[in-house]
C-alpha positions as CSV (number, residue, x, y, z in Angstrom):
1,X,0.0,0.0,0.0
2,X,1.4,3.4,-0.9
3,X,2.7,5.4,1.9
4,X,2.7,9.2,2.1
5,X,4.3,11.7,3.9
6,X,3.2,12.2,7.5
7,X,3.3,15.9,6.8
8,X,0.0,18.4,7.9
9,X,-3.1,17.2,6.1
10,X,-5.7,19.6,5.5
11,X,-8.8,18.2,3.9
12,X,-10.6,17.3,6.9
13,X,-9.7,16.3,10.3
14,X,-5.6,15.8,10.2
15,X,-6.2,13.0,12.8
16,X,-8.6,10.8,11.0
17,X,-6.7,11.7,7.5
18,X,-3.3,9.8,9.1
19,X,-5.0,6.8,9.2
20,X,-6.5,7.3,5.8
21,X,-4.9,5.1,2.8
22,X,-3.6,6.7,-0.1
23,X,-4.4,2.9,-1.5
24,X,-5.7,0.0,-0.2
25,X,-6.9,-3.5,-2.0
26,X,-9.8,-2.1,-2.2
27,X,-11.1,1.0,-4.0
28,X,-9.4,4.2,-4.1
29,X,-11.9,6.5,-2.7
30,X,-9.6,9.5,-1.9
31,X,-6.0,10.4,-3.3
32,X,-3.4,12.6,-1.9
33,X,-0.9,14.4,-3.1
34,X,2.2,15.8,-1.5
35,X,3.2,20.2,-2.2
36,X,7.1,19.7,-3.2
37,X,7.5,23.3,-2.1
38,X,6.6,26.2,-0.1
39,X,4.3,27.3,-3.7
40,X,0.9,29.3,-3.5
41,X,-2.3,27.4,-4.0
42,X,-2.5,29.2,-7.5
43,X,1.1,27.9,-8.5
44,X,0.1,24.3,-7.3
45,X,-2.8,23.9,-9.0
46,X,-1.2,24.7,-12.2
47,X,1.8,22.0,-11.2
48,X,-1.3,19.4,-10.8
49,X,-3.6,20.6,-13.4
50,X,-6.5,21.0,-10.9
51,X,-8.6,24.2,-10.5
52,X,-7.4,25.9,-7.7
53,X,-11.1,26.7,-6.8
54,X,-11.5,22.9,-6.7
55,X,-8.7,22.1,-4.5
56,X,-9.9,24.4,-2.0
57,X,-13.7,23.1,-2.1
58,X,-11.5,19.5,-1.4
59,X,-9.7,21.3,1.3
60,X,-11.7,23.2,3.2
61,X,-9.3,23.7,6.2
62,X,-6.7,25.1,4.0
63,X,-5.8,29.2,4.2
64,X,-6.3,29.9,0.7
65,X,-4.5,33.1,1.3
66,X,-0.9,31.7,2.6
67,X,1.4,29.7,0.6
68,X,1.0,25.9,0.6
69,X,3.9,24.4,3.2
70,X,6.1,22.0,1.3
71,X,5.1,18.4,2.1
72,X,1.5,19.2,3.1
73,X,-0.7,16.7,2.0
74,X,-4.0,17.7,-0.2
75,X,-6.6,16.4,-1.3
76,X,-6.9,15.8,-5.2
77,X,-10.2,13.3,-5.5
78,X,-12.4,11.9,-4.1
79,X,-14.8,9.1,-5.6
80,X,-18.0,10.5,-6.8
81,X,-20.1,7.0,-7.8
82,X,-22.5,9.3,-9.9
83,X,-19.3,10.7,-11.8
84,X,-16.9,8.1,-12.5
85,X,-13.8,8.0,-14.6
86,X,-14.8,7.3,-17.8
87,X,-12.8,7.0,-21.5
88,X,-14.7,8.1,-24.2
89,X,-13.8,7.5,-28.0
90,X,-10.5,6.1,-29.1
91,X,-6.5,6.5,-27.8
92,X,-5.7,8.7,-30.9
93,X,-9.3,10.9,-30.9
94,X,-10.8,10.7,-27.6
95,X,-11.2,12.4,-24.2
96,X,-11.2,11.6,-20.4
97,X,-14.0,12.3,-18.0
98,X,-14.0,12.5,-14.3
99,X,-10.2,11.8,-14.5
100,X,-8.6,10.1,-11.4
101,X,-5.3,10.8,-10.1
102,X,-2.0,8.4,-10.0
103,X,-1.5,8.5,-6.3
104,X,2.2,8.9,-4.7
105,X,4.1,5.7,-3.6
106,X,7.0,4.9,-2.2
107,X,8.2,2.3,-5.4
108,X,7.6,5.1,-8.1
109,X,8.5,8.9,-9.0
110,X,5.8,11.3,-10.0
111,X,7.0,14.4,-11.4
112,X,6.3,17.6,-9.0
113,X,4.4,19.0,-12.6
114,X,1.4,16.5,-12.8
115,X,-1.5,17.8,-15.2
116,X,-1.2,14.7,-16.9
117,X,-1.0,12.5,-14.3
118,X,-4.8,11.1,-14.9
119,X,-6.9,8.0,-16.2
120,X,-9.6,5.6,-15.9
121,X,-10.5,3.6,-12.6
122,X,-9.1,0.5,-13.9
123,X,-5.8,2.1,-15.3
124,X,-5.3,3.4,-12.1
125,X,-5.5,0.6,-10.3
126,X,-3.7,-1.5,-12.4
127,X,-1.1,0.8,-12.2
128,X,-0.7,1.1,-7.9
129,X,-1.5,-3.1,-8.3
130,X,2.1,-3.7,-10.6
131,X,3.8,-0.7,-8.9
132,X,3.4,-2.1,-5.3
133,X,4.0,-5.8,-6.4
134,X,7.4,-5.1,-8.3
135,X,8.6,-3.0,-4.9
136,X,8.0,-6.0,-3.0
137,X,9.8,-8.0,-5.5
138,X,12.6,-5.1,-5.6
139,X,12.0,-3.8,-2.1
140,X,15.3,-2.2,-2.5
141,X,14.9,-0.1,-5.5
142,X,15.0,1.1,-8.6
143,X,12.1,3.2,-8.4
144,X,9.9,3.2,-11.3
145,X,10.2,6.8,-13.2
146,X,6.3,7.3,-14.3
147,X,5.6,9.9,-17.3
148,X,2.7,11.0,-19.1
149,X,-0.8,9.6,-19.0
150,X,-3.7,12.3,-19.8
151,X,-4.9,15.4,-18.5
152,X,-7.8,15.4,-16.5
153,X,-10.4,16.2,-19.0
154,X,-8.8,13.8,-21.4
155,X,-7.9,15.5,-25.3
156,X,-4.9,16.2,-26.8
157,X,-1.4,16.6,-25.4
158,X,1.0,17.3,-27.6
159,X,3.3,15.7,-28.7
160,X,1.9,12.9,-28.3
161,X,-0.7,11.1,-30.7
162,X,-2.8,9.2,-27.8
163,X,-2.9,9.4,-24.2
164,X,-6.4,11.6,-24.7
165,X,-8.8,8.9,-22.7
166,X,-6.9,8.1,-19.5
167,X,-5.6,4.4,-20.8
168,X,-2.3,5.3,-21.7
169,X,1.2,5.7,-20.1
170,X,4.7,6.0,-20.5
171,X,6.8,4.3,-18.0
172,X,10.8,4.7,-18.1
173,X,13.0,1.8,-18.7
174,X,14.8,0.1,-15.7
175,X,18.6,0.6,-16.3
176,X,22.0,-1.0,-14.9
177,X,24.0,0.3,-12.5
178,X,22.6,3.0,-9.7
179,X,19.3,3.8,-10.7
180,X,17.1,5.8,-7.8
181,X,14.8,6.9,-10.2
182,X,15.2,10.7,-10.1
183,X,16.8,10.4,-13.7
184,X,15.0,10.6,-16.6
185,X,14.6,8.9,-19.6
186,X,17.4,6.9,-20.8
187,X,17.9,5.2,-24.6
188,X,18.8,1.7,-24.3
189,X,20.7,-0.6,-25.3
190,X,22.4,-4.0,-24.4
191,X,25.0,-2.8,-22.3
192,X,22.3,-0.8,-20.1
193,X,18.9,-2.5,-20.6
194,X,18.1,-4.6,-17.2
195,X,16.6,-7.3,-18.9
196,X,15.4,-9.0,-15.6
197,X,13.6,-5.8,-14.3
198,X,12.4,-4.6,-17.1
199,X,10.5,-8.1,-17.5
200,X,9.8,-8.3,-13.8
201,X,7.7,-5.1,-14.1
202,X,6.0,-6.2,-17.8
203,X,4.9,-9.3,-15.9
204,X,3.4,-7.5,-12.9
205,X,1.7,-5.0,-15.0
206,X,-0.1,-8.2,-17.8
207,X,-0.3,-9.9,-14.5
208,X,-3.4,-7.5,-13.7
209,X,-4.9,-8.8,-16.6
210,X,-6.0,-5.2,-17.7
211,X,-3.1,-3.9,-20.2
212,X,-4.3,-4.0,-24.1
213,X,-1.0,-3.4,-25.1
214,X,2.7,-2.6,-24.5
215,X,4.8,-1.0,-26.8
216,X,8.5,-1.6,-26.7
217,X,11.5,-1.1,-29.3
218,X,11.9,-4.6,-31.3
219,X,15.8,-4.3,-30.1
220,X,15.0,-4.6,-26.7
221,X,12.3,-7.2,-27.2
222,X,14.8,-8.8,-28.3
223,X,16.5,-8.6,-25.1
224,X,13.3,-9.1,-23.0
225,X,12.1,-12.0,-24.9
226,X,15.7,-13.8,-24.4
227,X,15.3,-13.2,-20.5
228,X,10.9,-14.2,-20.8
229,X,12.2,-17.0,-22.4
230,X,14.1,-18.4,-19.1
231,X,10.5,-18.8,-17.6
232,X,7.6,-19.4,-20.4
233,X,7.2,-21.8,-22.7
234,X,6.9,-21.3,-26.4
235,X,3.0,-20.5,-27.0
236,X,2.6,-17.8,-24.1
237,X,5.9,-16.2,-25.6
238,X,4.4,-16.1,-29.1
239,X,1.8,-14.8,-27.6
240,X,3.1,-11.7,-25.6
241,X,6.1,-10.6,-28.3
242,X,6.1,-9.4,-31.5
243,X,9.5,-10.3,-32.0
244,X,10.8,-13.2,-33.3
245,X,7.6,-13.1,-35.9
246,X,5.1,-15.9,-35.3
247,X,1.3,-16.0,-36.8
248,X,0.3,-14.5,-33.5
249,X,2.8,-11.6,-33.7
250,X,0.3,-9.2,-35.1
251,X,-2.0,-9.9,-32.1
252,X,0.8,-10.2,-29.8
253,X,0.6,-8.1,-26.6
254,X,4.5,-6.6,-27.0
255,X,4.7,-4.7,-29.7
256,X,7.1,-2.4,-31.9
257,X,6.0,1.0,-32.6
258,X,8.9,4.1,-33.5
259,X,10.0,6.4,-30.5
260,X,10.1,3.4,-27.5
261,X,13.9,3.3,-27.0
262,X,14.0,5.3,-24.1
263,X,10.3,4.2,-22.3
264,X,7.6,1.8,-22.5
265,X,4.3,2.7,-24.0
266,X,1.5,0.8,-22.3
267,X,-2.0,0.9,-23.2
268,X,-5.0,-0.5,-20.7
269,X,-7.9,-1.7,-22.2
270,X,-11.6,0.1,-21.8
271,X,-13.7,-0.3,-18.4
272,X,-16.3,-3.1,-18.4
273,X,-19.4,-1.8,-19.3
274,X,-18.2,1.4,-20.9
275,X,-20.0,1.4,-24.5
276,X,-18.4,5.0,-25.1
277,X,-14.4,4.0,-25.0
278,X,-13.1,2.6,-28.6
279,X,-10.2,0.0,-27.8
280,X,-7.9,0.5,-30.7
281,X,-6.8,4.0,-32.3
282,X,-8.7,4.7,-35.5
């Protein structure tokens, strides 16, 4: 379960918000986020993509006048059953409603500038699910370096082609050596590329049975599928890689697309239920 900072909350009662999960096994009702500076309520809103009117209505105990202390926790949703998250269209040409937030954790890096740091419920949960499981697994680091997903309203956000509905993100590559993950992207290759890590965190994230699709440079396929191989046999590889080519490979979950060197793209597929979300680009 994620941990926060122990730091002054200010949505409600400090003393019941302690003992308040960021996650749990169970749904995500409420998410917090931690101010990374002393910053005014204006500035921070900005950094998280949030109206600032809206964080106060989630905060009500906060001085809207004063700046925000560095590591206070606030409030950035709440659940509202009537509202969900909800993807609507496709990747390429759709939006987000209702966007939830990727809460903090101790096993991954949010950037301190977050507007697109939102997606569906299942994407979401997915995410915390693989994150928490591959810090057990790696208790001691690295730290997975998280990157774009969508903006809270979902549309475009350039450069990028997709990540308007919520179901994409980028994750960074797992590198040798010290890796903390406070660096950025880095391209790979085979002298860097941590072939067991890098597969230990594609399994954990197929292993929630909600990913559509992951796209990965077919050079370090290459190198993943040489360290998968260690483990599965020869139909569930042909079956997850594009690479070597098989009849499955062009319904193979691992797949090449241009611009994947230095991250992972991984797409989740559509909520059960949601007749509005499109599963593949068109």
């Amino acid at each position: 379960m994620p941990s926060g900072s122990q730091a002054p909350a200010v949505a409600g009662d400090p003393s019941e918000i302690e003992d308040t999960p960021v996650a749990a096994d169970g749904p995500l009702h409420e998410v917090f986020w931690t101010a990374h500076e002393n910053i005014s309520l204006d500035a921070l809103a900005i950094a998280w993509g949030i109206k600032a009117a809206q964080l106060g209505e989630l905060n009500p105990g906060l001085d809207r006048d004063a700046p925000v202390a560095e590591g206070t926790k606030l409030l950035v949703y709440r659940h509202d059953p009537e509202h969900p998250p909800m993807s609507i269209g496709s990747p390429n040409r759709g939006k987000l409603r209702n966007g939830m937030p990727l809460p903090e954790g101790p096993g991954w890096r949010l950037r301190t500038h977050r507007p697109r740091t939102y997606g569906t419920k299942n994407t979401i949960y997915a995410l915390v699910d693989a994150f928490e499981d591959f810090g057990e697994r790696y208790p001691d680091g690295p730290k997975i370096r998280v990157g774009e997903l969508a903006r809270r309203t979902g549309g475009r956000v350039p450069p990028h082609r997709s990540h308007r509905t919520g179901r994409d993100i980028d994750i960074g590559y797992i590198f040798r050596g010290i890796d903390d993950g406070e660096h950025r992207w880095k391209y790979m290759n085979v002298r860097n590329f941590d072939a067991e890590k890098n597969w230990a965190l594609v399994q954990e994230l197929l292993e929630t049975e909600q990913v559509q699709t992951i796209y990965i440079a077919k050079k370090l396929q290459k190198l993943l599928h040489k360290e998968a191989k260690k483990h599965l046999p020869p139909e569930q590889l042909a079956a997850l890689f594009e690479y070597p080519k098989t009849p499955e490979s062009p319904h193979a979950k691992i797949q090449h697309w241009r611009g994947h060197s230095n991250h992972m793209h991984v797409r989740f597929h559509c909520e059960d239920g949601n007749r509005r979300c499109r599963a593949r680009s068109k």
